[in-house]
VEXDREN-2710 file (C-alpha; in Angstrom, 1 decimal):
% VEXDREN-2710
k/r/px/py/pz
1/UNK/26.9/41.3/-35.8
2/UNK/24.1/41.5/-33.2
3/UNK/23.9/44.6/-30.9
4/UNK/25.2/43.2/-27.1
5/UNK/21.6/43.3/-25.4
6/UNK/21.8/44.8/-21.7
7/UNK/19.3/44.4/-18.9
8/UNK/19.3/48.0/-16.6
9/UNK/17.9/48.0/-12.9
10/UNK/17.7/51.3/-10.9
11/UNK/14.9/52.9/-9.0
12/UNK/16.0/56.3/-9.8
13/UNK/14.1/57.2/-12.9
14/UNK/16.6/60.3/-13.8
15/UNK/19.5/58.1/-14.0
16/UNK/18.2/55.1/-15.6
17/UNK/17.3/57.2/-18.8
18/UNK/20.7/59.0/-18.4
19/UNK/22.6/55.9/-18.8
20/UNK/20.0/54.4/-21.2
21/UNK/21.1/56.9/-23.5
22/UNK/24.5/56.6/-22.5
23/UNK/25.3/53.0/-23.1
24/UNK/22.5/53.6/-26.7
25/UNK/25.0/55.6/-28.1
26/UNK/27.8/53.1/-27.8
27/UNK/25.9/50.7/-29.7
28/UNK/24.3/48.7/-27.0
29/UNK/20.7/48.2/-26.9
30/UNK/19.5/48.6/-23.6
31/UNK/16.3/47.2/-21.7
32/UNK/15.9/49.3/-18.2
33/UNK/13.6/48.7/-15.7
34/UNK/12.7/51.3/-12.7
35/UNK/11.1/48.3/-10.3
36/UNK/13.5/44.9/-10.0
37/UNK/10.4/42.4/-9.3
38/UNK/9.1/42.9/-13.1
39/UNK/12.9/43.0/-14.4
40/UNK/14.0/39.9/-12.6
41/UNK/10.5/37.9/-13.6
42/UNK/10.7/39.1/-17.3
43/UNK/14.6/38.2/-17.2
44/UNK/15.2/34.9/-19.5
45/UNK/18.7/33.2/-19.6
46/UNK/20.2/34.0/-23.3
47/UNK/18.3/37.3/-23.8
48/UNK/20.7/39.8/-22.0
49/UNK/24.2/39.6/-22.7
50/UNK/25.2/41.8/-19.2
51/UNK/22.7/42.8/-16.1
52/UNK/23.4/46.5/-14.5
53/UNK/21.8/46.8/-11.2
54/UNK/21.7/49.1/-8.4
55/UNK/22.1/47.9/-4.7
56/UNK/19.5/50.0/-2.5
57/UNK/15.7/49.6/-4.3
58/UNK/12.8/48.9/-2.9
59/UNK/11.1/45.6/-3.1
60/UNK/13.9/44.0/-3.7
61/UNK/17.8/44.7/-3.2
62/UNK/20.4/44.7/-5.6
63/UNK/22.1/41.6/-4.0
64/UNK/18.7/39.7/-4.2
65/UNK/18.5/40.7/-8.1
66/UNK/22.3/39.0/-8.3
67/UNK/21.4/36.1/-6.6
68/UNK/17.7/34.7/-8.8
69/UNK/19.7/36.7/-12.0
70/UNK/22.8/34.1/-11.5
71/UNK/20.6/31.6/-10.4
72/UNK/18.3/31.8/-14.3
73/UNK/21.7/32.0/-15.7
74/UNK/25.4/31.6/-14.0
75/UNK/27.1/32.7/-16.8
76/UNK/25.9/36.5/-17.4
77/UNK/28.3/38.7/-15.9
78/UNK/26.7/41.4/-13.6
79/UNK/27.6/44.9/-12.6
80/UNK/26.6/46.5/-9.2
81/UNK/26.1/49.8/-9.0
82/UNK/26.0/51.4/-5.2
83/UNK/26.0/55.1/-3.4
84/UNK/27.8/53.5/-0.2
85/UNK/30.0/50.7/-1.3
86/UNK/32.0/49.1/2.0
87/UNK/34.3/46.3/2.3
88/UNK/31.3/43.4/3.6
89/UNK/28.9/44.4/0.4
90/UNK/31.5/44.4/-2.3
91/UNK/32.9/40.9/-0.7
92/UNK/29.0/39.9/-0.5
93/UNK/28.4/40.8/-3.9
94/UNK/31.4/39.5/-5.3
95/UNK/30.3/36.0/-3.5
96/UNK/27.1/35.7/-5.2
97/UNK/28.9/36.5/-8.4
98/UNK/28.8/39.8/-9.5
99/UNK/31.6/40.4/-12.1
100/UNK/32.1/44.2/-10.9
101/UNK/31.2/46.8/-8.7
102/UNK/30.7/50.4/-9.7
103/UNK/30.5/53.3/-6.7
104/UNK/28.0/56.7/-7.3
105/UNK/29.0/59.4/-8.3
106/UNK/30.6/58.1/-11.3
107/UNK/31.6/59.6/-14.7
108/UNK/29.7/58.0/-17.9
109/UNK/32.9/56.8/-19.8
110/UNK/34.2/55.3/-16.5
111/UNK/30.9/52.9/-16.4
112/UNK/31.2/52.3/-20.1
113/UNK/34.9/51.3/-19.4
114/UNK/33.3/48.5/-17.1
115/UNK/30.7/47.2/-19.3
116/UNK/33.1/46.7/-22.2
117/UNK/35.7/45.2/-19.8
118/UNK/32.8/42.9/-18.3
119/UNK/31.2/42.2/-22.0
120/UNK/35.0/41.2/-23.4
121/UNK/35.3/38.8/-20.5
122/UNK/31.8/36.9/-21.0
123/UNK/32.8/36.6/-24.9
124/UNK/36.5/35.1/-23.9
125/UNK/34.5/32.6/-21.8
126/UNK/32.5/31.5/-24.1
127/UNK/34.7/31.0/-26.6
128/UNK/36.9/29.2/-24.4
129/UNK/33.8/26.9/-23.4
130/UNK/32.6/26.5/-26.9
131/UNK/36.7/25.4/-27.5
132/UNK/36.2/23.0/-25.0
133/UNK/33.1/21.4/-26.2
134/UNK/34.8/21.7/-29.7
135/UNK/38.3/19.7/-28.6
136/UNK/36.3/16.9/-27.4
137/UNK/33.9/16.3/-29.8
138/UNK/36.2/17.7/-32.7
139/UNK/38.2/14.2/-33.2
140/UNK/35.1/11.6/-32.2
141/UNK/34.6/9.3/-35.0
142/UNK/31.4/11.3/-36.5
143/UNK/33.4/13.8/-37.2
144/UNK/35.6/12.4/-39.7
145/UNK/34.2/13.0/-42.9
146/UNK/33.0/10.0/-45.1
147/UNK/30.7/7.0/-45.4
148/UNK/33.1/4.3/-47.6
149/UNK/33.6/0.9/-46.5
150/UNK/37.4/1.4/-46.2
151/UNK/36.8/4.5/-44.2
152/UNK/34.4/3.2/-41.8
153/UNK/36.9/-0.3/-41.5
154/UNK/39.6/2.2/-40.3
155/UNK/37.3/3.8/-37.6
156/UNK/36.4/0.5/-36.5
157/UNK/40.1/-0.5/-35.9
158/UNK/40.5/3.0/-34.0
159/UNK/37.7/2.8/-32.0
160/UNK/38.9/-0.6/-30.7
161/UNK/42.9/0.7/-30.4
162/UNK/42.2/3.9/-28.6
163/UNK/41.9/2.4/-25.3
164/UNK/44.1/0.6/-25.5
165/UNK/47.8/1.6/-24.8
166/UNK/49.4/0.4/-28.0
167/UNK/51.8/1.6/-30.2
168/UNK/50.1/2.3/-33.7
169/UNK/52.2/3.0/-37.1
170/UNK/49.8/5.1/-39.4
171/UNK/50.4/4.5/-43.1
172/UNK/49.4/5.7/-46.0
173/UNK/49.9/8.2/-48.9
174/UNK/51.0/12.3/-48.3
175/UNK/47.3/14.3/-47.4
176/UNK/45.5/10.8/-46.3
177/UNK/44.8/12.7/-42.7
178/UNK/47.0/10.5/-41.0
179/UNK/47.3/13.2/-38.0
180/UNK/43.6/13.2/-37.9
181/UNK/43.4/9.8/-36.8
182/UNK/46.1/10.2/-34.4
183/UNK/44.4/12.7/-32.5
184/UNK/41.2/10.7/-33.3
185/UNK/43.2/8.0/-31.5
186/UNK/44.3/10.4/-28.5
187/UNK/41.2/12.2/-28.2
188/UNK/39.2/8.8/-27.4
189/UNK/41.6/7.2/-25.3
190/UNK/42.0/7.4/-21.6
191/UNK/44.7/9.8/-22.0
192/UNK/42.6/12.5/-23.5
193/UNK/43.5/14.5/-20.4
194/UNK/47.1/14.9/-21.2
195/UNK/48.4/16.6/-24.4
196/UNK/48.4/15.5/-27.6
197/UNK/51.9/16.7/-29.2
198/UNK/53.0/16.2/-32.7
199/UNK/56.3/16.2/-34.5
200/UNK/57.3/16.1/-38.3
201/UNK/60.5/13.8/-38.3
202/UNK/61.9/15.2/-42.0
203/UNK/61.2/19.2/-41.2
204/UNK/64.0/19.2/-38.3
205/UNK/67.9/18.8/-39.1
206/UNK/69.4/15.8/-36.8
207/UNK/70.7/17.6/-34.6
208/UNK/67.6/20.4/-33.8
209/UNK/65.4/17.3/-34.2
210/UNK/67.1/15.2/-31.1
211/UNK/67.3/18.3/-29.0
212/UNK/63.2/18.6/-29.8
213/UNK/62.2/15.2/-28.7
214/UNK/64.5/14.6/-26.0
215/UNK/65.5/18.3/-24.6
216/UNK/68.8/19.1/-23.3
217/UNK/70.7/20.7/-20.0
218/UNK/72.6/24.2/-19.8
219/UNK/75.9/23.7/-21.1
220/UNK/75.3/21.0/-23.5
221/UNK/76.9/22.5/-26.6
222/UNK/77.3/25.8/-27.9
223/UNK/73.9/27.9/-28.0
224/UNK/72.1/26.1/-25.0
225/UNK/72.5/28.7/-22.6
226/UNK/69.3/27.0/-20.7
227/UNK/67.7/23.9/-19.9
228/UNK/65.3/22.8/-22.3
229/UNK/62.2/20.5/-21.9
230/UNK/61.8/18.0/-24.6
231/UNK/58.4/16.7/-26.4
232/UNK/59.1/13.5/-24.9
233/UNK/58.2/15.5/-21.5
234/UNK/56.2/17.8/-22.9
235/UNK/53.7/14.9/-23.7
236/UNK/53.9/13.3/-20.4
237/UNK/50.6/11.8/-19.7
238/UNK/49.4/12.0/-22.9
239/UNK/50.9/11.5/-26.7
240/UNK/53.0/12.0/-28.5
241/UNK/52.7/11.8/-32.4
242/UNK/56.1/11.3/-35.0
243/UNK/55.0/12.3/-38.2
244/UNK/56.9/10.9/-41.3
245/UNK/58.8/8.7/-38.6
246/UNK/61.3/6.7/-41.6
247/UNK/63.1/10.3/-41.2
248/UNK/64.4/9.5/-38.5
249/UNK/68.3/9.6/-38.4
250/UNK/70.0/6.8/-36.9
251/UNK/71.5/8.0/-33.4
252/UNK/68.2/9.1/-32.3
253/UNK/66.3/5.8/-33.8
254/UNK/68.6/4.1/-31.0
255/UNK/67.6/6.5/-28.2
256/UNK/63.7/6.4/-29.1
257/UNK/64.1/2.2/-29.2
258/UNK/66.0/2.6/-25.4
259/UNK/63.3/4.7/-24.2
260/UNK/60.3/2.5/-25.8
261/UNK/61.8/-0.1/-23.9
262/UNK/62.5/1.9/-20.5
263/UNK/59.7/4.3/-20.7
264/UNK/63.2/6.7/-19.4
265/UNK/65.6/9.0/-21.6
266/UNK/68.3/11.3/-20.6
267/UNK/68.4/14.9/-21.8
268/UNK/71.5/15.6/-23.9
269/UNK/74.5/16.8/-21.8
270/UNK/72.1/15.2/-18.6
271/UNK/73.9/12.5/-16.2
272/UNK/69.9/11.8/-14.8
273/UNK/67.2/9.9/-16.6
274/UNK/63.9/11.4/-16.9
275/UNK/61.1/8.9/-16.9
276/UNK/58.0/10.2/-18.5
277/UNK/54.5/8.3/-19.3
278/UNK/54.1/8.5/-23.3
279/UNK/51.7/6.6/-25.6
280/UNK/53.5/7.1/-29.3
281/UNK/52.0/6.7/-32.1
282/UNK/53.7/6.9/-35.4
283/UNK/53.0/7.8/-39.0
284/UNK/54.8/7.6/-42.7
285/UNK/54.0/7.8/-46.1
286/UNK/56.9/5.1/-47.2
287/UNK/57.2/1.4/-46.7
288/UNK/59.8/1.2/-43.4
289/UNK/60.0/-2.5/-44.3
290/UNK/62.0/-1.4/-47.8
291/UNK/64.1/1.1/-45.1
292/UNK/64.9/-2.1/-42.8
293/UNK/65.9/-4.3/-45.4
294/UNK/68.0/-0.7/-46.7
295/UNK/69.4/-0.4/-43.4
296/UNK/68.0/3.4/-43.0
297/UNK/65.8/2.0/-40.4
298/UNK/66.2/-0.4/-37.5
299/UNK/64.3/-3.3/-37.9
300/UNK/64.0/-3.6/-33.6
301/UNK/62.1/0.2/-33.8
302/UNK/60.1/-0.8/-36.4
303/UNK/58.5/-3.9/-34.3
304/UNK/58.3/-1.6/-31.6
305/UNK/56.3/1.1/-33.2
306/UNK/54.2/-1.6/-35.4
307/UNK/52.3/-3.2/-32.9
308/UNK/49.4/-2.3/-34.5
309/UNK/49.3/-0.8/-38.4
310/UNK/46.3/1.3/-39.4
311/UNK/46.5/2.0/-43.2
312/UNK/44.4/5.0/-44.9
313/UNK/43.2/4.7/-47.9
314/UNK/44.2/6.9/-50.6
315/UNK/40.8/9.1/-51.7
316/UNK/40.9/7.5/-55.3
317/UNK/40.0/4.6/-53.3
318/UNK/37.5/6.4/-51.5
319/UNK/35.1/7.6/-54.3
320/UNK/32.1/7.8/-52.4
321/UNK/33.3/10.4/-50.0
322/UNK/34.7/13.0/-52.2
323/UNK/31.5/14.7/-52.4
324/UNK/31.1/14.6/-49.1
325/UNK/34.4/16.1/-48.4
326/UNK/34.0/18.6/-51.0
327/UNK/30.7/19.7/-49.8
328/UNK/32.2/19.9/-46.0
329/UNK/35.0/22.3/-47.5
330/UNK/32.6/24.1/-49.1
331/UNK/30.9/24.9/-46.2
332/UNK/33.9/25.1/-44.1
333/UNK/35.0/28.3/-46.2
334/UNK/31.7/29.8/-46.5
335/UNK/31.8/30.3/-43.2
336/UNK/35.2/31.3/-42.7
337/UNK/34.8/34.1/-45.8
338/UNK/30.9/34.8/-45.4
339/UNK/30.1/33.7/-49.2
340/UNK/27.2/31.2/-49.8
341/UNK/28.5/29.0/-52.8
342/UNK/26.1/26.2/-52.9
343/UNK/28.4/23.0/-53.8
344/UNK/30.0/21.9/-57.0
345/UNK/28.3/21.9/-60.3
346/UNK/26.9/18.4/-62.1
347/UNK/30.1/18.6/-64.4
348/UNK/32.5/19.8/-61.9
349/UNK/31.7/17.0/-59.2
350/UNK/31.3/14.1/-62.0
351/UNK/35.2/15.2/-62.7
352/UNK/36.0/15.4/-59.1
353/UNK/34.8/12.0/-58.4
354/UNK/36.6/10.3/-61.2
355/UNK/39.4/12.1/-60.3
356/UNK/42.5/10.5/-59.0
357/UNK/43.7/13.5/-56.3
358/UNK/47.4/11.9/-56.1
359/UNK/47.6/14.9/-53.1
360/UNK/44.6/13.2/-51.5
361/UNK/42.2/15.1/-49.2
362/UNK/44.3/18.0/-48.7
363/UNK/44.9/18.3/-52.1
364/UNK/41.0/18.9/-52.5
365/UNK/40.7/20.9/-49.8
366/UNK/43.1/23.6/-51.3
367/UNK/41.3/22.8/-54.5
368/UNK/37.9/23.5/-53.4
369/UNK/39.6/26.6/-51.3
370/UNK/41.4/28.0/-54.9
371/UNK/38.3/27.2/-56.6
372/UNK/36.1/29.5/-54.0
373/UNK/38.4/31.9/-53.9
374/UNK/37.7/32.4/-58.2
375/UNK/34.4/31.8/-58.3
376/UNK/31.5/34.4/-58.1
377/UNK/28.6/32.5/-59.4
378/UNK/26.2/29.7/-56.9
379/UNK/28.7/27.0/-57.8
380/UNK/31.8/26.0/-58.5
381/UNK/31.9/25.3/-62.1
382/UNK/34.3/22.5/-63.8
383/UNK/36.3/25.7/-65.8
384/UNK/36.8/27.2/-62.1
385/UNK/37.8/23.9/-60.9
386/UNK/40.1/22.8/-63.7
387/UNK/41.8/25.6/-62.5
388/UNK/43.3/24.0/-59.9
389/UNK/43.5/20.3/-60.9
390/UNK/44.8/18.3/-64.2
391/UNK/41.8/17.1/-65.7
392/UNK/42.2/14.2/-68.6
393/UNK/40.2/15.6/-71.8
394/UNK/40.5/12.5/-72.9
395/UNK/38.3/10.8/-71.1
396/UNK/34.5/11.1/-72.7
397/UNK/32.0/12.9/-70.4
398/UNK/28.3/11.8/-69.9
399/UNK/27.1/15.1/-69.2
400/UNK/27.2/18.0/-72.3
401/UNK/29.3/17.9/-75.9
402/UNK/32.3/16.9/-75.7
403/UNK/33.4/19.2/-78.7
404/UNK/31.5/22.0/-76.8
405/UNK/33.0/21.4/-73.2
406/UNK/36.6/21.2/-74.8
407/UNK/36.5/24.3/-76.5
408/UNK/35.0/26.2/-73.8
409/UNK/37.6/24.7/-71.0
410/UNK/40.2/26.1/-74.2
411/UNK/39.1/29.3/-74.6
412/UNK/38.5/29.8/-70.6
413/UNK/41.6/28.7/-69.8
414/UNK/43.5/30.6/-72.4
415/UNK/42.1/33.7/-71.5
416/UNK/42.5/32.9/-67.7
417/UNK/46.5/32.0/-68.2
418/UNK/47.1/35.3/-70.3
419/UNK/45.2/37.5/-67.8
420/UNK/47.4/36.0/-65.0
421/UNK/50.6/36.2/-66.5
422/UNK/49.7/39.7/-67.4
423/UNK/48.9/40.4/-63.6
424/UNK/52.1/38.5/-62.8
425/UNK/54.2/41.0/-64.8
426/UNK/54.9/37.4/-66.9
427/UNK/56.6/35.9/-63.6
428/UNK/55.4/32.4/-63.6
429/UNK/56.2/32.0/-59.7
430/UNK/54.3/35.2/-59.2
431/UNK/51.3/34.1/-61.4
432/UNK/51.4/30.2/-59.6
433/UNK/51.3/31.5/-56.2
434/UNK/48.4/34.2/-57.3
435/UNK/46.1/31.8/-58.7
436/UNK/47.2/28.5/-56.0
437/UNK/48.8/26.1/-58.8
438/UNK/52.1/25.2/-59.2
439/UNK/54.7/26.3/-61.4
440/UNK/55.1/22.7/-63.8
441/UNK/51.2/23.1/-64.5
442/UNK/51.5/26.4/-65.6
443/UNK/54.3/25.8/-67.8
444/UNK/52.5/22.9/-69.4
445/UNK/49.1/25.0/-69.8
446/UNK/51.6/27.2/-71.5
447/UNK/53.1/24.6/-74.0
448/UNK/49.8/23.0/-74.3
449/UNK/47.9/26.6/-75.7
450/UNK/51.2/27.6/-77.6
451/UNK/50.7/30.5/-75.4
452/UNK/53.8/32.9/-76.0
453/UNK/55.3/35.8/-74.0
454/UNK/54.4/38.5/-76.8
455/UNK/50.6/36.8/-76.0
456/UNK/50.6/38.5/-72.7
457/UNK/53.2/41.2/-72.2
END
């Protein structure tokens, strides 16, 4: 990580070396300047990361190096430093925007106190700047990864429902990214303003999940010792997002089709209606019209939250983008872990794209994440990668001897299973969790090798 780069301003030579070397050995690298004209024409917005300057210099005053400092860059906080500090200059500074104010005599650590203080606070502020910029550009439509026709046909559909204020029902298989395009939705709508707030309708018992949407008073029942403000309100002016919405038990299905009418509810144990303004958008991985004709689901809800279906394709249906995804992830964890894996072998990505990923994208995200996490070479080799997904041997290869590829997958694999299980103490919950599989392909790996406890304990 880069040195933070201060700019130093004071006339008196003595001190200016004094906290040169001061603020040196903390780490900081520290420009200082004895005259402010040369300091303030050589300053450049992005080079210093915090200006130091004292008040009284000739030429020009401290004040005046605030004001044409702030006025290259607004953003760079600024100490003042000052042998007669009163009430009108600290108020002045503080006006044209220095972040602190620091009175002589002072001790070194109490100025190194400040700087930190005043460096910690520029970082927060850009982070929370570069969050901004992030949130609204993280769900525009360039930002969703992939170039198929069926992808960009969904896009299309979204880019001409966001502005408008329709219900939407999401469909599509687990790990589509149905979420994604709800926000997608949200995020390029007119209520990007408000909050986008998300609910998975089969995580929550009935009874939790009614008090979540719709809140309740003091009193209610046993346990609500407060009132409580539901999602429902929670996502006023903005949207609100039921995931896996054919959960949905019955007695709330009635009061989310009153309120979809009414645009009201009333809390539980409330005598008042709360009217709230909610755009909801829906999602589920089953067919509701097989739960209406069941009887699980009212058929009136269903209308209501169907306006408008978008259906995602599964990613088996979406062959062109799975390199493209892959390579995203890929790049995605480099950066998060620091490594510099290059992308997916010729073999590995030929058995990628032909496979079926019945977990969809986020199954190949943890794949590509398990995969990273094993492999130490440039890339991600199919043995690494068959790691973490059920390849079909049977299927001839264009790339390579069959013979030699199936015997090499064997022997890595073998070798791999008995060194896990060996790790794992032969647990095999212990060994699925270490290496990111789960327990039935282990077990068959097992059977498959004829791999046997005296093999590995």
């Amino acid at each position: 990580m880069a040195k933070p780069r201060i700019l130093l301003i004071d006339d008196e030579e003595g001190l200016c070396r004094m906290l040169e070397a001061v603020l040196g050995d903390e780490g900081y690298e520290v420009r200082a300047y004895n005259r402010p004209v040369p300091a303030v024409e050589d300053f450049v917005a992005g080079r210093y990361d915090l200006v130091i300057t004292d008040i009284k210099m000739p030429e020009m005053s401290g004040i005046e190096v605030l004001q044409r400092i702030k006025e290259k860059d607004p953003s760079i906080p600024v100490i003042v430093i000052t042998a007669h500090a009163t009430v009108d200059m600290s108020i002045s500074a503080m006006r044209k925007g220095a972040y602190d104010m620091v009175t002589k005599p002072f001790e070194p650590d109490e100025l190194i106190f400040r700087v930190k203080n005043a460096l910690r606070f520029n970082l927060l502020a850009t982070e929370n700047q570069s969050l901004r910029e992030e949130l609204e550009g993280r769900f525009r439509f360039d930002r969703i990864i992939g170039t198929s026709e069926k992808l960009r046909a969904v896009l299309d559909k979204v880019e001409k429902l966001a502005v408008r204020d329709t219900s939407i029902l999401i469909t599509g298989e687990s790990g589509t990214g149905k979420e994604l395009i709800a926000q997608a939705v949200h995020y390029n709508s007119p209520r990007k303003e408000g909050r986008f707030v998300a609910i998975n309708c089969g995580a929550l018992p009935e009874s939790v999940l009614e008090s979540e949407l719709f809140g309740y008073k003091k009193g209610a029942f046993t346990g609500a010792t407060e009132d409580k403000e539901g999602l429902l309100k929670a996502a006023d002016g903005g949207t609100l997002f039921l995931d896996e919405v054919g959960n949905l038990p019955m007695n709330v299905q009635k009061t989310l089709l009153r309120f979809l009418q009414e645009q009201e509810f009333r809390r539980i144990g409330d005598t008042h209606t709360t009217k709230v303004d909610v755009r909801i958008l829906s999602a589920t991985n089953s067919d509701l019209r097989d739960a209406v004709k069941a009887g699980t689901f009212r058929e009136d809800l269903y209308y209501r939250l169907n306006v408008v279906n978008i259906h995602l394709p599964p990613l088996r249906e979406r062959k062109p983008d799975i390199a493209l995804l892959a390579d995203h992830f890929i790049r995605e964890q480099n950066e998060r872990f620091g490594t510099r894996v290059k992308g997916l072998s010729p073999e590995a990505l030929d058995v990628a794209s032909d496979f079926s990923w019945p977990g969809n994208i986020r199954q190949l995200r943890n794949a590509i994440e398990g995969a990273l996490a094993m492999e130490s070479g440039d890339y991600i080799t199919l043995p690494t990668l068959a790691q973490f997904i059920e390849i079909d041997e049977t299927q001839p290869r264009e790339r390579g001897s069959d013979a030699d590829y199936s015997s090499a997958l064997s022997q890595f694999e073998t070798g791999y299973l008995k060194e896990l299980l060996r790790k794992a103490q032969g647990n095999v919950e212990e060994a699925a969790r270490l290496a990111g599989m789960n327990m039935a392909t282990i077990y068959r790996k097992l059977k498959k090798y004829n791999i046997r406890k005296e093999d590995y304990l």
